[in-house]
C-alpha positions in Angstrom: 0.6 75.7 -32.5 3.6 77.5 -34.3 5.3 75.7 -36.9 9.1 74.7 -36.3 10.2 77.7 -38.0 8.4 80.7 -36.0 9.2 78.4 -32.4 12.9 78.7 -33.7 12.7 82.3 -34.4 10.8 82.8 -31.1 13.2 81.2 -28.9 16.1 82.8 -30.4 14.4 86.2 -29.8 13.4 85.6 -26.5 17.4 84.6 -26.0 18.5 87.7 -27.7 15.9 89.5 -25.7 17.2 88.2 -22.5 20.9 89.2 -23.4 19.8 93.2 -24.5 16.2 94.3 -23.9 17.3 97.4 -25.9 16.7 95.1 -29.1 12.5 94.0 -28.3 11.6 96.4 -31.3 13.9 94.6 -33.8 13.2 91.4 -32.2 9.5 91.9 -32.4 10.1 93.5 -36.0 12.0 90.0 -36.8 9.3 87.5 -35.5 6.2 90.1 -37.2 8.5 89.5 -40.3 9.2 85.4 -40.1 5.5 84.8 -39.4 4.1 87.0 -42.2 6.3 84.7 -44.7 4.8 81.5 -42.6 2.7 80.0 -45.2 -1.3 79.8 -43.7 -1.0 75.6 -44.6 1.6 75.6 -41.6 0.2 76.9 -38.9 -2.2 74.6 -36.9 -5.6 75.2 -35.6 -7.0 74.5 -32.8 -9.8 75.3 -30.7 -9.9 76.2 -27.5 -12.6 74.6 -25.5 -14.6 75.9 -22.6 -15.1 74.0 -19.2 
């Protein structure tokens, strides 16, 4: 699951996104960006499991 910060920046970005699709490289730049500074500790791992 994402931590709180990369869900923010995602959801902003996908708002952005919605309001100019001219801006999905900087907005893809931007999230590349806020998850490469998202400490490892934060994220949480899961695994998925087959039926």
């Amino acid at each position: 699951m994402m931590p709180a910060t990369v869900t923010a920046a995602f959801q902003s970005a996908v708002l952005r996104y919605l309001d100019d699709p001219a801006l999905l490289d900087r907005l893809l730049t931007e999230l590349d960006t806020v998850r490469g500074r998202t400490p490892e500790d934060q994220w949480m791992r899961l695994t998925c499991l087959s039926a």
